[in-house]
C-alpha positions as CSV (number, residue, x, y, z in Angstrom):
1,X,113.2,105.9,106.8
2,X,115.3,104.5,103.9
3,X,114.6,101.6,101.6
4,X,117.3,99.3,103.5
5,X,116.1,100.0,106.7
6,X,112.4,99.0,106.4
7,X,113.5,95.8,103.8
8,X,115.4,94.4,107.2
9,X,112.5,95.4,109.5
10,X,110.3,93.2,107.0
11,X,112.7,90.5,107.0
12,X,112.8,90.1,110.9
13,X,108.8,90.0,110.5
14,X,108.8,86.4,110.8
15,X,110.1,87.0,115.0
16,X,108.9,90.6,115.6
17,X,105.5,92.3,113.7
18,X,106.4,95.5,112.2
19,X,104.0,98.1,111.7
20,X,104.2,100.6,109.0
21,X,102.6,104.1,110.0
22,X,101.3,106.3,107.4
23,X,101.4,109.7,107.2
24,X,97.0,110.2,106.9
25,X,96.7,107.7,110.0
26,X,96.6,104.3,108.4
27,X,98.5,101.7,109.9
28,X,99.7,98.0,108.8
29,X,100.5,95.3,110.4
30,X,103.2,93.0,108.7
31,X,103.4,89.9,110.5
32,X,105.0,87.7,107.9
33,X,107.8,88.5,105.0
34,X,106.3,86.6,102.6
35,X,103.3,89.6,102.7
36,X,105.4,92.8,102.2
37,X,108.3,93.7,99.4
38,X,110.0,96.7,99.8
39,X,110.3,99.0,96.5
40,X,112.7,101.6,95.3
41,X,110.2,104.3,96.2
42,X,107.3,102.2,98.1
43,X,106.1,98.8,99.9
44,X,103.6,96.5,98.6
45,X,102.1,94.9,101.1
46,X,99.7,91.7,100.3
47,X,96.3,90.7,102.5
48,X,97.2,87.1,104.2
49,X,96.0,85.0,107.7
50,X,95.8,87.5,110.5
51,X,96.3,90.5,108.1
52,X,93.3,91.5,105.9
53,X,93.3,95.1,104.7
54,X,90.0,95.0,103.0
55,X,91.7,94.7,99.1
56,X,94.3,91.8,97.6
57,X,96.8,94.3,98.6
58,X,97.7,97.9,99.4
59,X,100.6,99.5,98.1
60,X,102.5,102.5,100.4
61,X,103.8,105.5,99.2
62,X,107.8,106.2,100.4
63,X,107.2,109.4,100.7
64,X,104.1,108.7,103.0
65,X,105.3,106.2,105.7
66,X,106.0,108.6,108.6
67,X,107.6,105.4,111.0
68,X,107.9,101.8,111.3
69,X,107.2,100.3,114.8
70,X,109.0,96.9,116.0
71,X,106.1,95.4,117.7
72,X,106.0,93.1,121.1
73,X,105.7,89.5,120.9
74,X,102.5,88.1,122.0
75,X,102.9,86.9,125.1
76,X,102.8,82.8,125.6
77,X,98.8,81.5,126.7
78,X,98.4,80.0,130.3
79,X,99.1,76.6,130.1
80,X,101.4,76.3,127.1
81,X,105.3,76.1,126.7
């Protein structure tokens, strides 16, 4: 997936959760942009509410994210608009 492609997937965090797939079975869940910046040749992605991934932050080899998924919305609690 290229650089451009997984910037504007991180961008659109803020109304769909992305989550970046490596290629040894890790996965991450970005749920914010403010968390994530896409590099030239990897993503840095930064622990935050709803997000912990056990360090400050983790950083993602290019050449090891095998896909990004555009994850659902969660769905609205009974008895809220």
């Amino acid at each position: 997936m290229k650089r451009n492609e997984i910037r504007k997937l991180i961008r659109n965090s803020i109304k769909r959760s992305v989550r970046i797939c490596m290629d040894d079975g890790k996965t991450y869940t970005v749920a914010h942009p403010d968390f994530a910046l896409a590099a030239p040749n990897a993503v840095l992605l930064a622990s935050g509410p709803g997000h912990a991934f056990g360090a400050s932050f983790v950083i993602c080899g290019g050449e090891h994210i095998s896909r990004v998924e555009i994850l659902d919305r969660p769905k609205a609690k009974a008895g809220k608009s």
